[in-house]
C-alpha positions as CSV (number, residue, x, y, z in Angstrom):
1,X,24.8,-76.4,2.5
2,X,21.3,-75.5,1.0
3,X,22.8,-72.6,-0.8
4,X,25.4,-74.7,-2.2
5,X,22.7,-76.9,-3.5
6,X,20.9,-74.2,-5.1
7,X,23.4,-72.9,-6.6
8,X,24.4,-76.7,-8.6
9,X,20.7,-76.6,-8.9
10,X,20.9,-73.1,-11.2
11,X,23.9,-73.9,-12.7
12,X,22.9,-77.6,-13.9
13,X,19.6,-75.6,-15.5
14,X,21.5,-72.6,-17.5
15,X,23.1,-75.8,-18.6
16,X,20.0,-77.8,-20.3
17,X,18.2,-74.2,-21.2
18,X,19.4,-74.0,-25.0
19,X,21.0,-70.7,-26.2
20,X,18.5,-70.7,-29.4
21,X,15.0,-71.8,-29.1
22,X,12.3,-72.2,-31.9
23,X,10.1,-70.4,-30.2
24,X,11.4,-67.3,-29.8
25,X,12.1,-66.5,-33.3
26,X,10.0,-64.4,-36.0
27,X,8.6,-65.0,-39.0
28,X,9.4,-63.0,-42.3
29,X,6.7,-63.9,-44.9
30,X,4.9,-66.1,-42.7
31,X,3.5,-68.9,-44.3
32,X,-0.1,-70.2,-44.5
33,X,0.5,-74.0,-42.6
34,X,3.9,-74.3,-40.2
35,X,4.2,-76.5,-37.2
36,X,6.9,-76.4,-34.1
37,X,7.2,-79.5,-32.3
38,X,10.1,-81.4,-30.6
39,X,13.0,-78.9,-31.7
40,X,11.4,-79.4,-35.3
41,X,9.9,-76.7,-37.5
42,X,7.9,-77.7,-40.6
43,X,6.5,-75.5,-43.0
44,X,4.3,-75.9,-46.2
45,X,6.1,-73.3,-47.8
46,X,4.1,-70.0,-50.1
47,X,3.8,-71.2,-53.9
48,X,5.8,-68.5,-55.9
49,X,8.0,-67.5,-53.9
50,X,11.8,-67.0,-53.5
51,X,14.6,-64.5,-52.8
52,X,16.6,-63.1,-55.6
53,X,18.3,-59.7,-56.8
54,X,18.3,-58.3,-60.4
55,X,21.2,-60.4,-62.4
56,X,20.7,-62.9,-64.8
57,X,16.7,-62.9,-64.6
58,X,16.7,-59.3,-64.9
59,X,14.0,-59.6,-61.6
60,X,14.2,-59.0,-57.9
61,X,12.0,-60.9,-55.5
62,X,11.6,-60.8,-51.4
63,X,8.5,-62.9,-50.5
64,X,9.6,-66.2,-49.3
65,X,9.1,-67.8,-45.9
66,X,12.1,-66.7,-43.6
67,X,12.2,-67.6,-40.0
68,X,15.3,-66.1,-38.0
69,X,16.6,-64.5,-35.1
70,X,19.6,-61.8,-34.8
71,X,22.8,-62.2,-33.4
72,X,25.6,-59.8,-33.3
73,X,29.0,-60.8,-33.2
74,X,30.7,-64.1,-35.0
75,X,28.2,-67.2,-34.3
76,X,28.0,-71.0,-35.7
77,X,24.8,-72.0,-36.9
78,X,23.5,-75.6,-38.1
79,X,20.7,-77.3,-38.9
80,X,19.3,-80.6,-40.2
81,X,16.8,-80.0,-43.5
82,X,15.0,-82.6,-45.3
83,X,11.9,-81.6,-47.7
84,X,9.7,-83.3,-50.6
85,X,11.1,-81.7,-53.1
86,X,8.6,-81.7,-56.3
87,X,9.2,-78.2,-59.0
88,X,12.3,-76.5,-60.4
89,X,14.1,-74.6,-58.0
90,X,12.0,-76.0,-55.1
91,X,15.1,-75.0,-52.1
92,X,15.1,-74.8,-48.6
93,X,18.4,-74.3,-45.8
94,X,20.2,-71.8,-43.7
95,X,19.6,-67.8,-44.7
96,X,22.0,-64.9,-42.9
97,X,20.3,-61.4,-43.8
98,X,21.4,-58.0,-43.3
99,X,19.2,-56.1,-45.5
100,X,17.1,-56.9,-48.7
101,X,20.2,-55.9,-50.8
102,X,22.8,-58.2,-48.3
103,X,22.0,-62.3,-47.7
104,X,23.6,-65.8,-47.7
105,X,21.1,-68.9,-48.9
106,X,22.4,-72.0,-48.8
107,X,21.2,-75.4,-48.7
108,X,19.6,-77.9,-50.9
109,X,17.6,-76.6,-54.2
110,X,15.8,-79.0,-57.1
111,X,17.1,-78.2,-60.5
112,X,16.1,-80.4,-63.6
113,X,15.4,-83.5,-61.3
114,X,18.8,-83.0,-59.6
115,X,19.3,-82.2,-56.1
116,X,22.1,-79.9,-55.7
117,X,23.6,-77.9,-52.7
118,X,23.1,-74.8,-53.4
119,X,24.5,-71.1,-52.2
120,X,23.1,-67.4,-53.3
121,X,25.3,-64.5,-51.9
122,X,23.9,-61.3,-52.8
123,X,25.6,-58.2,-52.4
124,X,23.1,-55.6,-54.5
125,X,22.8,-58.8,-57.4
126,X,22.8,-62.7,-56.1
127,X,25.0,-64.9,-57.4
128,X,24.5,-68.6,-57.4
129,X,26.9,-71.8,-57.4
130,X,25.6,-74.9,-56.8
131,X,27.6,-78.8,-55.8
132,X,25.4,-82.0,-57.6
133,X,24.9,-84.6,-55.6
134,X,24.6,-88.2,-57.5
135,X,22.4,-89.3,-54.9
136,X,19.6,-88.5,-52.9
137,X,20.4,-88.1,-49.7
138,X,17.4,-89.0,-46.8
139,X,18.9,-85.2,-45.0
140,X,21.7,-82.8,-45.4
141,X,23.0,-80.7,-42.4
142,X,24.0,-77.4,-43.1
143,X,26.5,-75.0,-41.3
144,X,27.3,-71.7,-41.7
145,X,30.6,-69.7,-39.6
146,X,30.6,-66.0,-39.5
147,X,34.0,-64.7,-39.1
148,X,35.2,-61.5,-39.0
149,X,33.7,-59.6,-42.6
150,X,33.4,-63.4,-44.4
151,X,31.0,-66.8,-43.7
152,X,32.0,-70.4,-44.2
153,X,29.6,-72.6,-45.6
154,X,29.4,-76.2,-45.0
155,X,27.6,-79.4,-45.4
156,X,27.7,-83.0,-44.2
157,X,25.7,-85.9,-44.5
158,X,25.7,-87.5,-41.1
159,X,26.2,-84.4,-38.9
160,X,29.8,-85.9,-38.2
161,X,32.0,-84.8,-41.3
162,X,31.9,-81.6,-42.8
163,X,32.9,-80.3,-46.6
164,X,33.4,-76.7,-47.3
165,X,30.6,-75.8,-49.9
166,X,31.6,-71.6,-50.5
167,X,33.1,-69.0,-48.8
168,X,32.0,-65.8,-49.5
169,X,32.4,-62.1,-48.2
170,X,30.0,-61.0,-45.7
171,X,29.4,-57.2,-43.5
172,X,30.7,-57.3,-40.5
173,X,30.0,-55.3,-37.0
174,X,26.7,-55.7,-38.2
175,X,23.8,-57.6,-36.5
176,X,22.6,-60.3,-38.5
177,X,19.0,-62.0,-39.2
178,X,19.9,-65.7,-39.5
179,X,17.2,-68.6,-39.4
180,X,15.7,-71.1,-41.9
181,X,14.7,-70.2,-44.8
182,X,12.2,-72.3,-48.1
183,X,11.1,-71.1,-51.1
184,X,8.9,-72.2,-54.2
185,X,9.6,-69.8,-57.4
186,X,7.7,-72.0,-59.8
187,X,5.7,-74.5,-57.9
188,X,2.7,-75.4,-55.6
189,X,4.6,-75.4,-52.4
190,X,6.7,-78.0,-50.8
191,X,6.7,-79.5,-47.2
192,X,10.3,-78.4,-45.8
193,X,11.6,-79.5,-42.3
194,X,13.9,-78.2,-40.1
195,X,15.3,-80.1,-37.3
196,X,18.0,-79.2,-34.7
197,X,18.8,-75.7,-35.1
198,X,21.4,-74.1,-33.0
199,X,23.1,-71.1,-33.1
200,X,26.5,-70.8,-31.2
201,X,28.3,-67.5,-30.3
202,X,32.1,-67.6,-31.0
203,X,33.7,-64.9,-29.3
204,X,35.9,-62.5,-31.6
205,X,39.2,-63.1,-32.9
206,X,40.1,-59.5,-33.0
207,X,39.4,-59.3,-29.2
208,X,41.5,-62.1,-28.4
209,X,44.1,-61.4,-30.2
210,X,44.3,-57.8,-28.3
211,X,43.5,-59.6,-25.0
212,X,46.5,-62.2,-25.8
213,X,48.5,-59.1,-26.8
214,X,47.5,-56.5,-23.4
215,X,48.0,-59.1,-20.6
């Protein structure tokens, strides 16, 4: 009987421990003021900074605040961003990195007193697309799906319905640095939040299919 309890005991705690904590992630460009507390990270994030590759500006830059972990594999990951927006291009969201020439941004950026959802894929030189919104929303969740050599990006206002925001080729077998990422190309720095971030593995759908097929 007392083994039985122990074991409901360990099983009822791998339960509540999360998969992801803040905690155990690492900081690229670590910024001067950050803050963790209650599943919350908040960051004044580095004046002049910001992640971009060659086109358009004819420029490359690799010095804002990133805070990630890796996974391997096909993964869901989400969080809740809010941030006091002031200067052009002030941005903050969800960032999957596999090298300084390979990365996803996406999330909310400040263009021309606008605030837009935003995605940069770069592959060697970024692209960017960007969705308006009329108004200003109080938070924006962000999700992004890695599956198989391609990630879904999504947004939703209330954490509860989700719109598709870009889909966009992506490396796979190839661990990934994914995390939260702010940057600040032409301003003083902004106070970003990040609240709720998870990241979920999804087991493969090459590997199931061959399970479903080798029964």
């Amino acid at each position: 009987m007392k083994k039985l309890i122990l074991s409901f005991c360990a099983l009822f705690l791998v339960e509540k421990i999360p998969a992801q904590t803040l905690e155990k992630m690492i900081w690229f460009n670590e910024p001067e003021k950050w803050e963790i507390k209650n599943n919350s990270l908040s960051m004044f994030v580095t004046p002049q900074s910001d992640y971009w590759r060659v086109s358009h500006y004819g420029f490359t830059v690799d010095d804002a605040p990133f805070y990630y972990t890796t996974y391997g594999g096909e993964f869901e990951a989400k969080v809740k961003i809010s941030g006091n927006y002031k200067t052009r291009f002030d941005q903050m969201g969800i960032m999957l990195r596999t090298d300084k020439d390979h990365y996803i941004k996406a999330g909310v950026e400040f263009v021309d007193g606008k605030y837009n959802l935003s995605t940069v894929v770069t592959h060697d030189k970024s692209d960017w697309s960007v969705i308006i919104l009329d108004k200003i929303p109080p938070a924006v969740w962000i999700k992004a799906i890695r599956r198989l050599d391609a990630v879904e990006i999504f947004y939703s206002f209330d954490d509860k319905n989700y719109s598709l925001m870009r889909n966009a080729p992506f490396q796979d077998h190839t661990p990934v640095m994914v995390g939260l990422m702010a940057a600040c190309p032409d301003g003083d720095g902004f106070t970003a939040t990040f609240e709720n971030f998870t990241v979920k593995h999804l087991p493969d759908l090459r590997r199931l299919k061959w399970l479903k097929n080798n029964q």
